[in-house]
N, C-alpha and C positions, 0 to 999 in steps of 0.2 A: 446422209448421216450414217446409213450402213454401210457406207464405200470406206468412211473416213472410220468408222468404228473395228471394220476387218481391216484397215491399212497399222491402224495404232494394236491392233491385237498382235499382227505380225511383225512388229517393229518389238514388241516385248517379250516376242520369242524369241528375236535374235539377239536382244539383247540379253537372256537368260543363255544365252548358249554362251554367247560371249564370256559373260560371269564363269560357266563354267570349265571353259576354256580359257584360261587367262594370257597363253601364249599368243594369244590373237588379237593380243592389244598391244600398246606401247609401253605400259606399264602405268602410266600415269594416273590413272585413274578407271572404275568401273561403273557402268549404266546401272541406272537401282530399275529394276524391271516392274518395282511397283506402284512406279509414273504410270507407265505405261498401259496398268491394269485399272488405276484409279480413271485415269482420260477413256477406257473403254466403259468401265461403267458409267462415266457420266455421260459418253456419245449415248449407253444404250437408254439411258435416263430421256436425254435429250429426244432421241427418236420417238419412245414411248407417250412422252408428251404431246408433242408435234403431230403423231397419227390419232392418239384421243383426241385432241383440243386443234381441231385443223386452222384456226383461224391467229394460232400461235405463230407456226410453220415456224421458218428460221429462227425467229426470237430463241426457239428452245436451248439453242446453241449457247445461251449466254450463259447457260449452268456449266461450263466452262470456265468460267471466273472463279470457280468453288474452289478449283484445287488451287493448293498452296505448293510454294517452291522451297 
């Protein structure tokens, strides 16, 4: 969960550079980087959980479903 928590952290820096680079896109549209920060705190929710409450383990993952699109 802290593999997948620093892969989604680094996926919403690049997607903030992107934003602030807009020549680096097609135009059509922009990544909102605040996906990306919202999915980090719920992996680090998820994790937090998971290490207090071991008999959780994966289940914690399903606070996942929280965010909305």
């Amino acid at each position: 969960m802290g593999t997948l928590a620093l892969g989604v952290m680094f996926l919403g820096l690049a997607e903030r550079v992107i934003q602030r680079r807009p020549e680096l896109t097609d135009g059509l549209g922009y990544p909102d980087p605040l996906d990306a920060w919202v999915n980090v705190g719920l992996l680090a929710v998820a994790l937090a959980v998971s290490l207090l409450v071991p008999a959780i383990g994966y289940a914690a993952l399903l606070l996942l479903l929280l965010e909305h699109e």
